[in-house]
VOVOLUM-885592 format. One record per residue (C-alpha): residue number from 1; y, z, x. Coordinates in nm, 3 decimals. Each point is the difference from the previous one (the first is absolute). Layout:
# residues N
<r><pos>NUM</pos><py>Y</py><pz>Z</pz><px>X</px></r>
...
This chain:
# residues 116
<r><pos>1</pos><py>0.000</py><pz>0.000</pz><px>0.000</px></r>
<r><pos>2</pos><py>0.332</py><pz>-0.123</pz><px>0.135</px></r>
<r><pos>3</pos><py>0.199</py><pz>0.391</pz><px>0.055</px></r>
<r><pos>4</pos><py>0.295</py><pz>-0.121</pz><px>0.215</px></r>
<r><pos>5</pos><py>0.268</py><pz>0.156</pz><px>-0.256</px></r>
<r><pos>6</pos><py>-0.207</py><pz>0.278</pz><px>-0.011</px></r>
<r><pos>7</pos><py>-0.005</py><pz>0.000</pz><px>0.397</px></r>
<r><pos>8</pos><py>0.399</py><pz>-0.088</pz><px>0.030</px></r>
<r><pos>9</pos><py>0.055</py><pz>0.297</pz><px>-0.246</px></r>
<r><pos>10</pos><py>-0.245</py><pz>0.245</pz><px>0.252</px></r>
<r><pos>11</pos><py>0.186</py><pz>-0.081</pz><px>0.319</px></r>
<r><pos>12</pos><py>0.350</py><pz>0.081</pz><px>-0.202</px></r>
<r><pos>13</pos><py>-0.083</py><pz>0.264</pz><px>-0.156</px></r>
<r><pos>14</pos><py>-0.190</py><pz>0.201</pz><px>0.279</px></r>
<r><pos>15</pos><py>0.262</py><pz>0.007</pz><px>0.242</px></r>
<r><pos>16</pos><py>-0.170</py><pz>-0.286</pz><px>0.250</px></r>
<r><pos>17</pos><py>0.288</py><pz>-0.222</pz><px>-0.071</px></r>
<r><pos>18</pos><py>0.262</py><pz>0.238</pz><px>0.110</px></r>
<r><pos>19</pos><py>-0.195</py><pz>0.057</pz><px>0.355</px></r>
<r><pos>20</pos><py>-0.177</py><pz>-0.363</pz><px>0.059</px></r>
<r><pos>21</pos><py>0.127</py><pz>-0.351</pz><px>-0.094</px></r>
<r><pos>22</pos><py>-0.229</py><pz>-0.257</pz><px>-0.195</px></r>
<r><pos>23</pos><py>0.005</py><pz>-0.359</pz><px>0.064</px></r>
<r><pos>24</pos><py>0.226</py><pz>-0.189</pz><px>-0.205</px></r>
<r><pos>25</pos><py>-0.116</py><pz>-0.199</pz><px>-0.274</px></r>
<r><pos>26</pos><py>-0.298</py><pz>0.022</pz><px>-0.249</px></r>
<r><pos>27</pos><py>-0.326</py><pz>0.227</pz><px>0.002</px></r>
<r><pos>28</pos><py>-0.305</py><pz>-0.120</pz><px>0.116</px></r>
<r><pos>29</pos><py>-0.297</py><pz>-0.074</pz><px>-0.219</px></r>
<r><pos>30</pos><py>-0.328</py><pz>-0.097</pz><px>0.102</px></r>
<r><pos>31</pos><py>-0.178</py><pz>-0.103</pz><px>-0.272</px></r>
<r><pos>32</pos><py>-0.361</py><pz>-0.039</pz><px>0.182</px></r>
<r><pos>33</pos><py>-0.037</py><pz>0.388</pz><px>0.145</px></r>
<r><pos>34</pos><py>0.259</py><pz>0.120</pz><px>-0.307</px></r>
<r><pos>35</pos><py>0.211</py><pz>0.205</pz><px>0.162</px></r>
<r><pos>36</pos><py>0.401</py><pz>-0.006</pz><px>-0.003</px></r>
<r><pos>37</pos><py>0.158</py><pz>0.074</pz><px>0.354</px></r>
<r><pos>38</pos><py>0.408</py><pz>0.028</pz><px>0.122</px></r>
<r><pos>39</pos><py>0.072</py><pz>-0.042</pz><px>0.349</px></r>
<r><pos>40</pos><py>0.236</py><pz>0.158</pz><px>0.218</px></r>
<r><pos>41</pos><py>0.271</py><pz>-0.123</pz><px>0.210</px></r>
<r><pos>42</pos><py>0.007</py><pz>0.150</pz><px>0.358</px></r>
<r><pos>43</pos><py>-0.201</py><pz>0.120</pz><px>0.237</px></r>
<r><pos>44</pos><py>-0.015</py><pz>0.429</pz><px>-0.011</px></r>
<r><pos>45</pos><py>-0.128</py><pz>0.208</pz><px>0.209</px></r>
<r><pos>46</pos><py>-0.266</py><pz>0.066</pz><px>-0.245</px></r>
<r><pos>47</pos><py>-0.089</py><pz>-0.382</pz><px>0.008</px></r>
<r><pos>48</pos><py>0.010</py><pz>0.008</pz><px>-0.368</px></r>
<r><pos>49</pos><py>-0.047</py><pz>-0.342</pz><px>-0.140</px></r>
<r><pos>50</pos><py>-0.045</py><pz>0.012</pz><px>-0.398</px></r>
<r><pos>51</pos><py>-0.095</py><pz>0.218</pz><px>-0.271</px></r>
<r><pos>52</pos><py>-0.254</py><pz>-0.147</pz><px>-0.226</px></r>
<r><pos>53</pos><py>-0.173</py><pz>0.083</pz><px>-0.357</px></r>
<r><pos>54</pos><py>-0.386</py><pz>-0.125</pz><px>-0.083</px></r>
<r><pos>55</pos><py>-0.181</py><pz>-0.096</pz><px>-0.312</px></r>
<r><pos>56</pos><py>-0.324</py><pz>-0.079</pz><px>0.126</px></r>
<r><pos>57</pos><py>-0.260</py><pz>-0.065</pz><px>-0.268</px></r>
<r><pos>58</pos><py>-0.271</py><pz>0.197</pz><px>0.134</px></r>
<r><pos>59</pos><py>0.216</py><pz>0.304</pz><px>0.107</px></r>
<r><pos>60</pos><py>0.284</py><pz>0.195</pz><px>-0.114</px></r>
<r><pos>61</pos><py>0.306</py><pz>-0.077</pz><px>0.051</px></r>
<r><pos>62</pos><py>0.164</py><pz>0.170</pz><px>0.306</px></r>
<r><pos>63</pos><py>0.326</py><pz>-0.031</pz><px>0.214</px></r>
<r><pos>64</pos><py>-0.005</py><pz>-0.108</pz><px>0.342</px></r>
<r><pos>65</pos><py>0.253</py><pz>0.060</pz><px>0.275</px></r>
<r><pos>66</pos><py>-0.028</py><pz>-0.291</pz><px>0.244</px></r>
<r><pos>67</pos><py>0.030</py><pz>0.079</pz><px>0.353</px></r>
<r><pos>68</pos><py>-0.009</py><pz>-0.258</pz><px>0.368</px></r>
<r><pos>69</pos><py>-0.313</py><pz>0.133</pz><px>0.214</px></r>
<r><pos>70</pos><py>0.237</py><pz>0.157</pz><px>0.251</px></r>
<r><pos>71</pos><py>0.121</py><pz>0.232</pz><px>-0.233</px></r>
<r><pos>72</pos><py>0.038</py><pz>0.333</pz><px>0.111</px></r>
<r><pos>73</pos><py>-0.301</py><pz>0.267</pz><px>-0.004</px></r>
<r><pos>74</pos><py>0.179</py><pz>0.263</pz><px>-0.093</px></r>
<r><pos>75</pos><py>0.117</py><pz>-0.184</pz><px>-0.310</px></r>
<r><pos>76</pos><py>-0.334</py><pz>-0.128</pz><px>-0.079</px></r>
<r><pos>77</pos><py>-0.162</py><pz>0.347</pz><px>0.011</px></r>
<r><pos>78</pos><py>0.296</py><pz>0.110</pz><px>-0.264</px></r>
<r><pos>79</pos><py>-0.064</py><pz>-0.277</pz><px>-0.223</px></r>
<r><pos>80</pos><py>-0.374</py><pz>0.128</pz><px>-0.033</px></r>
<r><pos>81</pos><py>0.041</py><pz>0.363</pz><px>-0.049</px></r>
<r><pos>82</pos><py>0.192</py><pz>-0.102</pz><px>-0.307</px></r>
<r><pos>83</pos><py>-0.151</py><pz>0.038</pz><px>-0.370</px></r>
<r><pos>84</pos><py>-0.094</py><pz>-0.263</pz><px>-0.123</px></r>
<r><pos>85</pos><py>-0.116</py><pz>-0.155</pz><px>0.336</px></r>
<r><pos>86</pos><py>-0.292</py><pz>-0.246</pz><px>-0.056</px></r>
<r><pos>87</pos><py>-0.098</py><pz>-0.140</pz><px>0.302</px></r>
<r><pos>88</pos><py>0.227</py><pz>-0.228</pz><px>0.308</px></r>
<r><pos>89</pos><py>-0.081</py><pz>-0.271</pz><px>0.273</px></r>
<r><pos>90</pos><py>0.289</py><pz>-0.130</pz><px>0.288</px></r>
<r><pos>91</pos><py>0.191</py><pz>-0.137</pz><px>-0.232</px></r>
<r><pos>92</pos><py>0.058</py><pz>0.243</pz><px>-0.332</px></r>
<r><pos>93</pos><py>-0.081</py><pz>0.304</pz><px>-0.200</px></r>
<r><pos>94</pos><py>-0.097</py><pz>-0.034</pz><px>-0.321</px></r>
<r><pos>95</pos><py>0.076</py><pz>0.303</pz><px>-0.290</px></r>
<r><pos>96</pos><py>-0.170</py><pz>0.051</pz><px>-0.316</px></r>
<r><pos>97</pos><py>0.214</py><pz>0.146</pz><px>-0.258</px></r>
<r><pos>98</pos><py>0.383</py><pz>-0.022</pz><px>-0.097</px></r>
<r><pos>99</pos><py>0.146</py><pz>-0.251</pz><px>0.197</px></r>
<r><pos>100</pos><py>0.366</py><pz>0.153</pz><px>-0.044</px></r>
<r><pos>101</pos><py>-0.110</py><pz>0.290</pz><px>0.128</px></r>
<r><pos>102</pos><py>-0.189</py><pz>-0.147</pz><px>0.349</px></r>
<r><pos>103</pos><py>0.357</py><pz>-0.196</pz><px>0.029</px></r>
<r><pos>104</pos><py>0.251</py><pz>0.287</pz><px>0.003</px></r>
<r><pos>105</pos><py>-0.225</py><pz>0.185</pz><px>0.236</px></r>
<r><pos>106</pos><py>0.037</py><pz>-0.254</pz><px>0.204</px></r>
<r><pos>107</pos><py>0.361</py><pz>-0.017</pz><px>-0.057</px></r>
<r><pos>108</pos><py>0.007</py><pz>0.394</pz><px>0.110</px></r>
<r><pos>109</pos><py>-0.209</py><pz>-0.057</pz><px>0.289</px></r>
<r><pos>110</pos><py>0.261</py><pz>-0.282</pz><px>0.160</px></r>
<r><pos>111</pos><py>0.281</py><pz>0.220</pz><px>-0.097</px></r>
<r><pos>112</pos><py>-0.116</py><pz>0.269</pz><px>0.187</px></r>
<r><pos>113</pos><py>-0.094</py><pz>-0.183</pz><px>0.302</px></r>
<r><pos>114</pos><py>0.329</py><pz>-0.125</pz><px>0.019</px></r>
<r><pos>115</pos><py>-0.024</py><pz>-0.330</pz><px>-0.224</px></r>
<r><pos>116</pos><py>-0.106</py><pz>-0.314</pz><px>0.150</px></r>
């Protein structure tokens, strides 16, 4: 299911797009894995590339937060002591439950590492 308004209305609303810019132009939708992705802009510290919501038929739904493979451990190891936390690779971390909720924790955590 196509949830980029849902996903623009996420990053607003959880504080991501006061701390981390997004890409200009429309949402992503990939119709084939069904899942609705925004991208950021610039390169932070974090390596923080997009945030990311999935419908896959066989599984729930869940959030991902989208990450390059030299992301910081630290980070990494925060992202997975989270609730929620479902399982991550190199590249993201993927969150079952309220999607909001996984985003402005993020939000917090940039904030309080001094943004990106």
């Amino acid at each position: 299911m196509d949830r980029t308004v849902e996903l623009a209305e996420i990053y607003a609303r959880s504080g991501l797009a006061d701390v981390i810019a997004a890409k200009p132009g429309p949402l992503r939708y990939d119709s084939k894995q069904d899942f609705s992705k925004l991208m950021f802009v610039e390169k932070s510290p974090f390596r923080l590339s997009s945030i990311e919501l999935w419908d896959p038929k066989r599984l729930p739904t869940y959030f991902r937060i989208h990450y390059h493979a030299d992301a910081p451990p630290w980070f990494v190891a925060t992202l997975a002591g989270w609730s929620g936390f479902r399982n991550a690779n190199s590249t993201g971390s993927n969150f079952l439950g309220d999607a909001l909720t996984h985003a402005g924790a993020l939000a917090q955590l940039l904030i309080s590492r001094g943004r990106v």
